[in-house]
BADO-183012 format. One record per residue (C-alpha): residue in one letter; x, y, z. Coordinates in nm, 3 decimals, decimal comma, always signed. Layout:
BADO-183012
A_X_Y_Z $
...
***
This chain:
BADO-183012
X_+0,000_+0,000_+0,000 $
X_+0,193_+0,290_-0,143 $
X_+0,212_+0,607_+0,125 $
X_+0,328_+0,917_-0,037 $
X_+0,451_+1,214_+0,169 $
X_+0,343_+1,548_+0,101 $
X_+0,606_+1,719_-0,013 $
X_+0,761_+1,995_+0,259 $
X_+0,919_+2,315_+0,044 $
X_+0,971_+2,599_+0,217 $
X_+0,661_+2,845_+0,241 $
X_+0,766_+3,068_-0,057 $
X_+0,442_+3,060_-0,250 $
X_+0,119_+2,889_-0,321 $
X_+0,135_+2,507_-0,366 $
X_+0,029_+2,424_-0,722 $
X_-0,190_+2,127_-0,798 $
X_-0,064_+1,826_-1,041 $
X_-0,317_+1,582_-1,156 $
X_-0,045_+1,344_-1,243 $
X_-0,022_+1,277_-0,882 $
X_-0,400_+1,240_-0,776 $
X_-0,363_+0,866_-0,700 $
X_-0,064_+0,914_-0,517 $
X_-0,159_+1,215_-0,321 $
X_-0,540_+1,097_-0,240 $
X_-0,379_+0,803_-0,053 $
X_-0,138_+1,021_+0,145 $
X_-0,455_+1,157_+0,261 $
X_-0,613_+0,859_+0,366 $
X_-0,317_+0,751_+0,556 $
X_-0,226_+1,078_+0,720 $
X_-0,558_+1,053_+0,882 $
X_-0,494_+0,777_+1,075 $
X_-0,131_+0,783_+1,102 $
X_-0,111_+1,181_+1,110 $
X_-0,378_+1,158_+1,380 $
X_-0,215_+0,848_+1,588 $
X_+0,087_+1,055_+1,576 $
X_+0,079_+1,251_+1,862 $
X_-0,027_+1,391_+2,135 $
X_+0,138_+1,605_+2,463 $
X_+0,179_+1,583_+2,806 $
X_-0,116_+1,729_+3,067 $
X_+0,121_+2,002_+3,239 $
X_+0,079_+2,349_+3,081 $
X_-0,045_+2,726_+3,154 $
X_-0,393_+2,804_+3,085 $
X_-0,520_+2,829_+2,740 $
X_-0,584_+3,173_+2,653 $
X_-0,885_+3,207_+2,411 $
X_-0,720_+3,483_+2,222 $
X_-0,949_+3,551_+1,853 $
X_-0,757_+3,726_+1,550 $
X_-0,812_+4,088_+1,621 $
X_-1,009_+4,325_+1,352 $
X_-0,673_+4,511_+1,374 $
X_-0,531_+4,259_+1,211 $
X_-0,419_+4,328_+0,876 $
X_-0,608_+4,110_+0,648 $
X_-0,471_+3,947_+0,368 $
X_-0,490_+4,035_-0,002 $
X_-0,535_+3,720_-0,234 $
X_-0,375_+3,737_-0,588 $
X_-0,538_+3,452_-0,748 $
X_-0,380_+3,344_-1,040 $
X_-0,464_+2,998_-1,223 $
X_-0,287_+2,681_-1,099 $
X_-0,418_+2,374_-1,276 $
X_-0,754_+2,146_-1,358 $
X_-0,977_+2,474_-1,326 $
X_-0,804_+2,590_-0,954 $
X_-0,705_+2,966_-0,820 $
X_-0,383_+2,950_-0,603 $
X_-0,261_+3,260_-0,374 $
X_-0,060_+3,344_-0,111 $
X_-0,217_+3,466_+0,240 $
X_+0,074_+3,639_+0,461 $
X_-0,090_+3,559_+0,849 $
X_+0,098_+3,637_+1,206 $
X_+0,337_+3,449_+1,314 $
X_+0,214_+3,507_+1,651 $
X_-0,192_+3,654_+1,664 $
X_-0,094_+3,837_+2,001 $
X_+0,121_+4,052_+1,786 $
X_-0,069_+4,091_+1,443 $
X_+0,200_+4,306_+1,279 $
X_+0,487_+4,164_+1,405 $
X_+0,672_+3,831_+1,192 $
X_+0,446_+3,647_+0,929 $
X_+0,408_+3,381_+0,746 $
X_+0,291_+3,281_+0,449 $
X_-0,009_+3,014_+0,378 $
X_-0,062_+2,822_+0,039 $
X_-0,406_+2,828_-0,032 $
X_-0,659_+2,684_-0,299 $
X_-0,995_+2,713_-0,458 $
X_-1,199_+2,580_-0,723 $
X_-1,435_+2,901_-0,812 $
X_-1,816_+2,833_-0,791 $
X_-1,981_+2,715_-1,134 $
X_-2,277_+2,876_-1,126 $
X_-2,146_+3,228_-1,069 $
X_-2,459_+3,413_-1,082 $
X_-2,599_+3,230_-0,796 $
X_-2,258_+3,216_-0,590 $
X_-2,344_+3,186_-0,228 $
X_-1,970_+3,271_-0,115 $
X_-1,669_+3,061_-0,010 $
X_-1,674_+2,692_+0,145 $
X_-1,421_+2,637_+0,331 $
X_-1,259_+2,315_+0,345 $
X_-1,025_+2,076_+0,607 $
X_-0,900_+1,718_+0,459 $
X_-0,794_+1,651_+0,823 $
X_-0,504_+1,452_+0,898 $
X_-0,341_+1,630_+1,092 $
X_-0,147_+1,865_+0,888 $
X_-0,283_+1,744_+0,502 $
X_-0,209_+2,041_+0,301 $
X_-0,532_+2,141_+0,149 $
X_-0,386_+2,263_-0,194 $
X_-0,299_+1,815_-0,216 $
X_-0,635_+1,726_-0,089 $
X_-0,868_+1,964_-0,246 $
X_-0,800_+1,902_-0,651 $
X_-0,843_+1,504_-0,525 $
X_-1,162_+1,550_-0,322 $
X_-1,373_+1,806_-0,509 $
X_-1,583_+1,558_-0,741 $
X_-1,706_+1,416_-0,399 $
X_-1,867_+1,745_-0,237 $
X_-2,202_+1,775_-0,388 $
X_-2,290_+1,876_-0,734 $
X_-2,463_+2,188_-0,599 $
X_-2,233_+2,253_-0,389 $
X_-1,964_+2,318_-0,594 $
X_-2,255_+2,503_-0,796 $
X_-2,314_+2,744_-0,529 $
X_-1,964_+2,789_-0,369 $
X_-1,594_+2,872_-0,467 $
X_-1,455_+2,572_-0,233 $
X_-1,150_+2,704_-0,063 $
X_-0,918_+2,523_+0,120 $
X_-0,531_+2,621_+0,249 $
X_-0,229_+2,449_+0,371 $
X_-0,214_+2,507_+0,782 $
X_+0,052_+2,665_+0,929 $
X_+0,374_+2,483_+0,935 $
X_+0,268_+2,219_+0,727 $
X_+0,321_+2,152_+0,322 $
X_+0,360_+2,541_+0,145 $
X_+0,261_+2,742_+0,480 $
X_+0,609_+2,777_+0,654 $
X_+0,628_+2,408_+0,665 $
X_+0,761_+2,247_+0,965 $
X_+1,117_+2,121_+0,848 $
X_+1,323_+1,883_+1,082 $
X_+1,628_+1,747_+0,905 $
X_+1,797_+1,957_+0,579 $
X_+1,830_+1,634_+0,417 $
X_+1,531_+1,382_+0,425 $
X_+1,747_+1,073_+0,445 $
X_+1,880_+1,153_+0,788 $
X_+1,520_+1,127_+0,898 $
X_+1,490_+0,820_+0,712 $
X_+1,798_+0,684_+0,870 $
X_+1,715_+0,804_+1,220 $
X_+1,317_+0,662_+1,210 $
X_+1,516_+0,332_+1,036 $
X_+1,531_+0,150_+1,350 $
X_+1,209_+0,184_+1,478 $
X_+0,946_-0,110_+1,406 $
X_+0,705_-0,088_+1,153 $
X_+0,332_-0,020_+1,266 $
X_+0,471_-0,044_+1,595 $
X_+0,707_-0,156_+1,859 $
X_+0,651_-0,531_+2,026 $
X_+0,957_-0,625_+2,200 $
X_+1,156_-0,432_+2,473 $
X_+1,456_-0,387_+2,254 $
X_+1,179_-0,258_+1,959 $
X_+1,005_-0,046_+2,215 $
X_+1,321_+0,145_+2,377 $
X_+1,407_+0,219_+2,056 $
X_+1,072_+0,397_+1,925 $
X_+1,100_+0,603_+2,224 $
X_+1,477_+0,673_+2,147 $
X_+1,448_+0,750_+1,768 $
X_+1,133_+1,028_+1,850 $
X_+1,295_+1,167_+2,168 $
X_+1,564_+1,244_+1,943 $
X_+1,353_+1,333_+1,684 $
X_+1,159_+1,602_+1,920 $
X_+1,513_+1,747_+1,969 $
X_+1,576_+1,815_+1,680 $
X_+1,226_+1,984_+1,532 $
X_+1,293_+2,194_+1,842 $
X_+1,657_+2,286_+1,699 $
X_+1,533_+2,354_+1,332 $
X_+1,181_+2,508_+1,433 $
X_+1,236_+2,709_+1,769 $
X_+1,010_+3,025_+1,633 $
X_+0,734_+2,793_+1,472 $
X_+0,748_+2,578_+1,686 $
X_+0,547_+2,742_+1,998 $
X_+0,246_+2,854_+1,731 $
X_+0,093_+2,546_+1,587 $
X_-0,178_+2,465_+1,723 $
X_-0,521_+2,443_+1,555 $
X_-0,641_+2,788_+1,744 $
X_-0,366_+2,949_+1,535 $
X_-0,497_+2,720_+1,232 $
X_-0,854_+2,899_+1,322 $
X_-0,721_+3,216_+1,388 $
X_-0,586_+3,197_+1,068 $
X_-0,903_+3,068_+0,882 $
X_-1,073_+3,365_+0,976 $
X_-0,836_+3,582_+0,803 $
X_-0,894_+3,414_+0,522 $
X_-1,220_+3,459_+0,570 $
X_-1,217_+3,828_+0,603 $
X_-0,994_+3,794_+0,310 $
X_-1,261_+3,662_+0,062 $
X_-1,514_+3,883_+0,146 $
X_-1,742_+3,646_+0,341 $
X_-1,939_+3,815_+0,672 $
X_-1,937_+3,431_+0,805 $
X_-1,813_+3,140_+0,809 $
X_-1,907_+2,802_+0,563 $
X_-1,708_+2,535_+0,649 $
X_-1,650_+2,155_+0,586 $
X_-1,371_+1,973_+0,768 $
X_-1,333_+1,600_+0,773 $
X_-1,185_+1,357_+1,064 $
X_-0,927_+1,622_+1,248 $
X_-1,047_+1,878_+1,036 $
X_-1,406_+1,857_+1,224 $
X_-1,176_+1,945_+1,538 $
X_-1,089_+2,237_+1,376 $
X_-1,391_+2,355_+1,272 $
X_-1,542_+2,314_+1,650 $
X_-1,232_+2,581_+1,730 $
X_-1,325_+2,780_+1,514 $
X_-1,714_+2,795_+1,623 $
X_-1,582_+2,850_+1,995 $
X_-1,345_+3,150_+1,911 $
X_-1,546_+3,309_+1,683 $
X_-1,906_+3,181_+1,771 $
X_-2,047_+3,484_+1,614 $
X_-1,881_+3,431_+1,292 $
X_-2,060_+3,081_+1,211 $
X_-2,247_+3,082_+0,888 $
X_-2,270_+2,685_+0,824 $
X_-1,986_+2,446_+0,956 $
X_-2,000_+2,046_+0,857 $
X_-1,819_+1,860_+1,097 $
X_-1,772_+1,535_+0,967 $
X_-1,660_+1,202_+1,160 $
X_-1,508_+1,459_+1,435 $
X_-1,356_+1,363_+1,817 $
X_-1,525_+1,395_+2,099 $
X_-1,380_+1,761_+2,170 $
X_-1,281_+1,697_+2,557 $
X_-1,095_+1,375_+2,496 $
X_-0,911_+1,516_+2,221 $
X_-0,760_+1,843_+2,387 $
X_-0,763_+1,752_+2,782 $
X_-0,903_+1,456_+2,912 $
X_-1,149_+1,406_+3,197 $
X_-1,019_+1,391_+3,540 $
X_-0,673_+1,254_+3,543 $
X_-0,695_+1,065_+3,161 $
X_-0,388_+1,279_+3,034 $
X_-0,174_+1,170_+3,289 $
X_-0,280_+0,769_+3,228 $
X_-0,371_+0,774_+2,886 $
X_-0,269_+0,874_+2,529 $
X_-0,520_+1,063_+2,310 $
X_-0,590_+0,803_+2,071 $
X_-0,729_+0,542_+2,367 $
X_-0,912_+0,839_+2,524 $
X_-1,125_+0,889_+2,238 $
X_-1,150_+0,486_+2,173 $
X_-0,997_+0,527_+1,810 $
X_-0,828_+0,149_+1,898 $
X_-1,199_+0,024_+1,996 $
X_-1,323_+0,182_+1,736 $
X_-1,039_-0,040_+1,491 $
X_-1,090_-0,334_+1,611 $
X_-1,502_-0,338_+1,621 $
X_-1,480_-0,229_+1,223 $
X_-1,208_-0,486_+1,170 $
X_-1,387_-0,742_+1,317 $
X_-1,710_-0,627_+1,100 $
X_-1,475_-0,678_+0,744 $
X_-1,385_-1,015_+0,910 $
X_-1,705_-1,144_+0,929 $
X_-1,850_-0,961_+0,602 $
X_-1,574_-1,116_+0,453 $
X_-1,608_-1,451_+0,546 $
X_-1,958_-1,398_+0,489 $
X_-1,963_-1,297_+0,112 $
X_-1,702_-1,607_-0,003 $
X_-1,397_-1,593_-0,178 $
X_-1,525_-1,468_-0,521 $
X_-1,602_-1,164_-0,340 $
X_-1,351_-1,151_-0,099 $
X_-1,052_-1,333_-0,147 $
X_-0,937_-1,321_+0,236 $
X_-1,232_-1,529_+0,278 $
X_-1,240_-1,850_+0,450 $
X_-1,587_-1,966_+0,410 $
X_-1,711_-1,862_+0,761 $
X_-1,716_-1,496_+0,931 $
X_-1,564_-1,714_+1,224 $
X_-1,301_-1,909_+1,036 $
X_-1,187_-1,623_+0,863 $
X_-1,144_-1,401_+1,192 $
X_-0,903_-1,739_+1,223 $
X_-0,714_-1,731_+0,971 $
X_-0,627_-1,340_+1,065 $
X_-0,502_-1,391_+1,357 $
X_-0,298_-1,690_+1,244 $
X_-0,153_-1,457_+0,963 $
X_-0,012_-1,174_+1,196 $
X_+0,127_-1,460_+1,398 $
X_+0,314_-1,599_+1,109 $
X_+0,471_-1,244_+1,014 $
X_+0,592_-1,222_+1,376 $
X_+0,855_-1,458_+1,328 $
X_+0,858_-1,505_+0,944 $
X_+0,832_-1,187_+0,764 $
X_+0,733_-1,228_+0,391 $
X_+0,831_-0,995_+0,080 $
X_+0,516_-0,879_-0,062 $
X_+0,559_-0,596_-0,441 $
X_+0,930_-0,512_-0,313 $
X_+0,859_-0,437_+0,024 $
X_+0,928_-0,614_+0,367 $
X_+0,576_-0,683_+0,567 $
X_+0,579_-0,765_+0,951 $
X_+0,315_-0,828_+1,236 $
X_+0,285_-0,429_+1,303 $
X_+0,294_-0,374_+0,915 $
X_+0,063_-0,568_+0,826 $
X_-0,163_-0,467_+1,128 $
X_-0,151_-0,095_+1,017 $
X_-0,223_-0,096_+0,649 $
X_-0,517_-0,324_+0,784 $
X_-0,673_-0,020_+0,997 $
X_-0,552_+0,207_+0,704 $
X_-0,738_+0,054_+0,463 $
X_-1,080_-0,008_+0,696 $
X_-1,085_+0,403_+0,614 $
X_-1,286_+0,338_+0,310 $
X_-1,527_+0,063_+0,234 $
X_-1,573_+0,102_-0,166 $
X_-1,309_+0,258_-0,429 $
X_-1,363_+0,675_-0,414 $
X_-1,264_+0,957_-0,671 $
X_-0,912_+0,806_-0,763 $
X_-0,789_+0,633_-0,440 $
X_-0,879_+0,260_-0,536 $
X_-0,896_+0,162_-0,194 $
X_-1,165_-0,056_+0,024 $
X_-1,287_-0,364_+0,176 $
X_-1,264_-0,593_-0,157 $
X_-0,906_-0,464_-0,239 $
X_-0,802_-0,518_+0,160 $
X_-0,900_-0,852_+0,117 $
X_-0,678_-0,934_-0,198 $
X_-0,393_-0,810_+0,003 $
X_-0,444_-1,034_+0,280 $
X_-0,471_-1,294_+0,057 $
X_-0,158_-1,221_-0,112 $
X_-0,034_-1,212_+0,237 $
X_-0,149_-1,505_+0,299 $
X_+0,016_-1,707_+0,026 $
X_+0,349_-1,496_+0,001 $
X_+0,632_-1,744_+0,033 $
X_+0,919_-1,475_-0,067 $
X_+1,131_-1,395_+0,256 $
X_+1,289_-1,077_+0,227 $
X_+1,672_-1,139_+0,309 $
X_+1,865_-1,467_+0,340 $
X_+1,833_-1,653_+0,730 $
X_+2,063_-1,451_+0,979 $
X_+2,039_-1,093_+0,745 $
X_+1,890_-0,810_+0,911 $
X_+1,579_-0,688_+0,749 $
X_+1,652_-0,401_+0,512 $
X_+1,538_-0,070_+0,633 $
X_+1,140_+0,027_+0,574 $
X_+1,106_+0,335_+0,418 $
X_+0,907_+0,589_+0,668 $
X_+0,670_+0,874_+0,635 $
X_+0,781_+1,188_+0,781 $
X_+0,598_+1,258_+1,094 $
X_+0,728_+1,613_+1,152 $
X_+0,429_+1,812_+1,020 $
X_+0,162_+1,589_+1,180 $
X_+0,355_+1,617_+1,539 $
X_+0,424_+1,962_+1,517 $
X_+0,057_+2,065_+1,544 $
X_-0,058_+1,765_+1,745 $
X_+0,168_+1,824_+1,966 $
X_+0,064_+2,156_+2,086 $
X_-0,298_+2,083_+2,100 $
X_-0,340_+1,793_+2,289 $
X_-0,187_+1,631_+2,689 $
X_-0,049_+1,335_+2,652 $
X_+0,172_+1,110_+2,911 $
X_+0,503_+1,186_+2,947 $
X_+0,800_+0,993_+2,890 $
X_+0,851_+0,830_+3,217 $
X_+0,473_+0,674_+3,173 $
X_+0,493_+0,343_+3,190 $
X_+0,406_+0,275_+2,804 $
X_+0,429_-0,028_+2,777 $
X_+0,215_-0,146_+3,027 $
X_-0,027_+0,108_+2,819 $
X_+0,021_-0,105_+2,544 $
X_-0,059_-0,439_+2,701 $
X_-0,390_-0,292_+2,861 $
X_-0,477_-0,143_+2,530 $
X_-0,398_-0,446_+2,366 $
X_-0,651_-0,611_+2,649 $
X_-0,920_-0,464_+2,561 $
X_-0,926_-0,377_+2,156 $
X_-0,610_-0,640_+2,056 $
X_-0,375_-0,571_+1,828 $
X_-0,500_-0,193_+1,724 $
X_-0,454_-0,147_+2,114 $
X_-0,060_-0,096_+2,087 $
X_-0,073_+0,062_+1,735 $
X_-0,277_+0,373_+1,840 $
X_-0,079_+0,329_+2,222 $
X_+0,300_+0,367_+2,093 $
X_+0,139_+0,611_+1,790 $
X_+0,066_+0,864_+2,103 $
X_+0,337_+0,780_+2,244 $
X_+0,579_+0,981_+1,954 $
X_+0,473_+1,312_+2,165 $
X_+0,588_+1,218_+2,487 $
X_+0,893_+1,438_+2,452 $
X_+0,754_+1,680_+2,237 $
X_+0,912_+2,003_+2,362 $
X_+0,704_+2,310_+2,242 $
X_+0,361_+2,398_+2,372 $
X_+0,122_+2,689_+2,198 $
X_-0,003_+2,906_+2,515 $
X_-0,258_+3,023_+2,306 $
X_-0,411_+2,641_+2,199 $
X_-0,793_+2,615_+2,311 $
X_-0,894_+2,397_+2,596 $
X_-1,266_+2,455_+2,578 $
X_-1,522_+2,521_+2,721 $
X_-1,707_+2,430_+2,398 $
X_-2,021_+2,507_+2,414 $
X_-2,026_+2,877_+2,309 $
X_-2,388_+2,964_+2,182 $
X_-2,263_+3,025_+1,753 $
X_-2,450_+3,251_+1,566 $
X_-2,582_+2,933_+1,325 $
X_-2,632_+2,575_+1,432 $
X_-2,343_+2,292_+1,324 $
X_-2,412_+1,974_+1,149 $
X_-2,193_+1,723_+1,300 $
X_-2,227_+1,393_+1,063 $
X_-2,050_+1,025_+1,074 $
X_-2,047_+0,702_+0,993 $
X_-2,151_+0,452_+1,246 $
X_-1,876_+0,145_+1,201 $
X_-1,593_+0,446_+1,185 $
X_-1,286_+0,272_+1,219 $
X_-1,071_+0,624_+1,333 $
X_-1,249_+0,861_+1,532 $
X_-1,549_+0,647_+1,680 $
X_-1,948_+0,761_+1,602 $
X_-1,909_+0,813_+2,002 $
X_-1,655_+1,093_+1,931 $
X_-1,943_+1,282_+1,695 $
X_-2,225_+1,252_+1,937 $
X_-1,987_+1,348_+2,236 $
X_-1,914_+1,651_+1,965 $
X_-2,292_+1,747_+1,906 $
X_-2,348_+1,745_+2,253 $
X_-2,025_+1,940_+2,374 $
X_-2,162_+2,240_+2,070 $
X_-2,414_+2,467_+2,197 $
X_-2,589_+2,442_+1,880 $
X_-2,550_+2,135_+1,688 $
X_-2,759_+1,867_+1,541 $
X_-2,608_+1,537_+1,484 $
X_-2,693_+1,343_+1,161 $
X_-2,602_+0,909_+1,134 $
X_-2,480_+0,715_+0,810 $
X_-2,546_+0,380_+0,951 $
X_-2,239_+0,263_+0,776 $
X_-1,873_+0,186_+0,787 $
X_-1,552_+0,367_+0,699 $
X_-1,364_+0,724_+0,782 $
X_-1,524_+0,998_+0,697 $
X_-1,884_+1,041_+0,532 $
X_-1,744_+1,250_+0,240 $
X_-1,507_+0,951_+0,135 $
X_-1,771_+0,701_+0,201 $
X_-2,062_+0,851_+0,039 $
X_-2,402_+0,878_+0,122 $
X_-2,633_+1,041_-0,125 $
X_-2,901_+1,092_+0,166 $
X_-2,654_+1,264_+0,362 $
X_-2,524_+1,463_+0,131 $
X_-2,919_+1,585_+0,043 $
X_-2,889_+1,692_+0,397 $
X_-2,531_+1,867_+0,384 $
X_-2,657_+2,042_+0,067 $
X_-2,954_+2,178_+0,226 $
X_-2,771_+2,278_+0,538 $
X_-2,512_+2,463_+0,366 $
X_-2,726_+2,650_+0,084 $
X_-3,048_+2,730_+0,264 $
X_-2,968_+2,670_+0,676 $
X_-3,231_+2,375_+0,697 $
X_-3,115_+2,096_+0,969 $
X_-3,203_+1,739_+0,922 $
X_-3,499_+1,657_+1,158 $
X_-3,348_+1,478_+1,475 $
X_-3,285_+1,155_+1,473 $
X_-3,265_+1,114_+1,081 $
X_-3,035_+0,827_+0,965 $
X_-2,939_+0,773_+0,663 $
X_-2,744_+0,507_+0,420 $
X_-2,454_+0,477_+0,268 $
X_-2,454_+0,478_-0,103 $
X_-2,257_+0,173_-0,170 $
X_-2,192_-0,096_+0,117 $
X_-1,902_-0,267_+0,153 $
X_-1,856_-0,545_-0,119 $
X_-2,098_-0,391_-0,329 $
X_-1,822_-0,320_-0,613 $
***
């Protein structure tokens, strides 16, 4: 499963689109959402946040649009470097849109978050716009904009030459650490790694967070001309937006939150969790893993292996054969299309690729294609070196961006926390996606930079509009517990169910929610409580 890293220039200009790289770039996406969220999260202590909004003295940023590619506008936005002093240092964002088709009925601008943390929005946006609604993209220029210190917006930049990363992050296990010797050196190679964003970034550092991401938002707002905000932000993106509506509540035109966290678990904790317990396991993202992967199990098994070639006849037999495969690739790795596949391997392109349940726009992902890859698991007799040859090195996405905002936003345990007894109790009660998202959190525990001016909550500011907070039921990443927790942490917010699997309702569509989102956004009209709707395609269904 091919992972492509977005690539990290410095913040000279606008980010220009290629459609050459659509495949490529829409699977970055999908796997930044679950490995850029899982990667991070901070320790408890800090100062109190201070909910400081983008003053109107703020000089707001002039847009020269000029024409990228495939019908997009790119521009430049120059933002504070620090919002408590709005004329002080800038830097420069990357930002995107596709302008509305119907121009004589042109609502205004939609905003738009892919998630991740820290996917640029000029890589997502060109591969996700055929899946916003036809009217829509009618009625809206979609706009969407690389967040500070990731991709073309002063992107966060650890090593001068990406091979040093490569040959630092070398010796950590793939998917994640089992053994002691594995596990001491994870927490080596990022402790390390911490040290050295902090050398390269020290300014950029301290002003990551997503309230600097919102701050910045509304700038752009201001910048476009729009009196309020309409926004759509997927996964982490959904966190965002929730910010956003509790810094600027008056500012809210129409913001869909879609497959979001539970808003609490994400930035704090409840009682003592940050102290005990990663991010990740506080909002059940390793539950939420292993329920979904048990429902492709059994729907496998179920449909036979004409349909899915994983299949071993019986939802129970095949949940058998899993299990018997990871413990195979714990003490025989096999060489699967050039590349070296392990337990943890092989365990996270498994939750990866739960994300979506059918192929999408041009990521030909899902359920059916999971399955042939298991199977080719399965029978892969190839060993990757000769007996007594150390594996060769596994190539590894760059983490920087993804910490460097995560980091600031959210407690975390520290170092000293005893993390691998996290792991074992994680891997108690969800198995093997336990550790995964455990030693994922785990990559902040030395992070050393902290945003004073992140936001803590509350969140339940009274907005000027009502928020639609949707998701998927069997959500493999954030858990349909997160969204409700969401819509109930809002002041104003209505919650509308696909009673269906995979990551995000905008990559797993639903024609009857997107009726809904449509309606929202155009005219204001919530769905009525309650409403559930359908995916478009279930899983297996081609």
């Amino acid at each position: 499963m091919t992972r492509t890293s977005p690539p990290t220039g410095p913040a000279a200009g606008p980010r220009r689109p290629r459609a050459s790289r659509t495949a490529n770039r829409r699977e970055a996406v999908s796997w930044r959402l679950v490995a850029g969220t899982a990667a991070a999260v901070l320790l408890a202590a800090a100062a109190p946040t201070t909910a400081v909004a983008a003053p109107d003295t703020t000089p707001v940023p002039r847009l020269a649009w000029a024409a990228c590619a495939d019908g997009f506008e790119c521009a430049t936005a120059r933002v504070p470097l620090d919002h408590h002093d709005p004329r002080g240092a800038g830097i420069d964002l990357a930002v995107i849109r596709h302008p509305a088709q119907d121009r004589a009925h042109r609502i205004g601008s939609l905003f738009y978050n892919p998630g991740g943390p820290a996917v640029p929005g000029t890589m997502a946006l060109p591969t996700t716009l055929g899946q916003f609604p036809e009217e829509v993209r009618r009625r809206f220029d979609i706009v969407s904009f690389d967040p500070r210190g990731t991709g073309g917006s002063a992107s966060v930049q650890c090593f001068d030459d990406p091979a040093d990363e490569q040959a630092l992050l070398a010796g950590t296990a793939a998917g994640y650490p089992e053994s002691a010797d594995q596990q001491k050196a994870w927490a080596d190679a990022y402790r390390r790694l911490a040290r050295q964003c902090a050398a390269r970034n020290p300014d950029l550092l301290p002003h990551i967070s997503t309230a600097n991401v919102a701050r910045d938002m509304d700038l752009l707002r201001r910048a476009v001309g729009d009196r309020r905000l309409s926004y759509l932000g997927t996964s982490y993106g959904a966190y965002l937006g929730a910010t956003y509506a509790n810094l600027f509540p008056g500012k809210v035109r129409a913001l869909v939150l879609d497959s979001a966290p539970d808003p609490v678990a994400w930035s704090t904790g409840r009682g003592d969790q940050a102290a005990t317990t990663g991010t990740l396991l506080r909002n059940g993202s390793d539950v939420a893993a292993a329920r979904v992967l048990d429902a492709f199990l059994d729907q496998c098994g179920q449909a036979g292996p004409r349909t899915c070639a994983f299949s071993a006849g019986t939802a129970a037999a095949t949940r058998a054969r899993y299990g018997e495969l990871l413990q195979r690739l714990r003490t025989r790795p096999v060489a699967l299309d050039g590349a070296t596949v392990t337990a943890g391997s092989a365990v996270e392109a498994t939750i990866t690729s739960l994300y979506a349940t059918n192929p999408v726009a041009n990521l030909p992902t899902g359920w059916t294609r999971l399955g042939t890859t298991l199977q080719a698991l399965w029978t892969a007799t190839e060993t990757p070196s000769a007996p007594g040859t150390p594996l060769p090195p596994v190539p590894r996405h760059s983490p920087d961006q993804a910490l460097a905002l995560v980091c600031s936003d959210s407690a975390n345990p520290p170092a000293r926390a005893d993390w691998p007894a996290l792991a074992a109790s994680a891997r108690a009660r969800s198995g093997e996606a336990g550790p995964y998202f455990t030693w994922a959190d785990e990559r902040c525990a030395d992070w050393p930079a902290r945003d004073r001016d992140r936001y803590d909550g509350p969140w339940n500011r009274p907005t000027a509009r009502p928020v639609l907070v949707v998701a998927n039921t069997g959500d493999p990443a954030l858990p349909y517990e997160g969204s409700r927790a969401m819509a109930r942490s809002l002041a104003r917010a209505r919650l509308l169910t696909v009673d269906g699997y995979g990551h995000t309702v905008l990559s797993n569509p639903s024609d009857c929610a997107a009726e809904h989102e449509t309606r929202y956004l155009i005219d204001g009209i919530l769905p009525a409580p309650g409403t559930v709707c359908a995916p478009t395609k279930p899983p297996f269904s081609g």
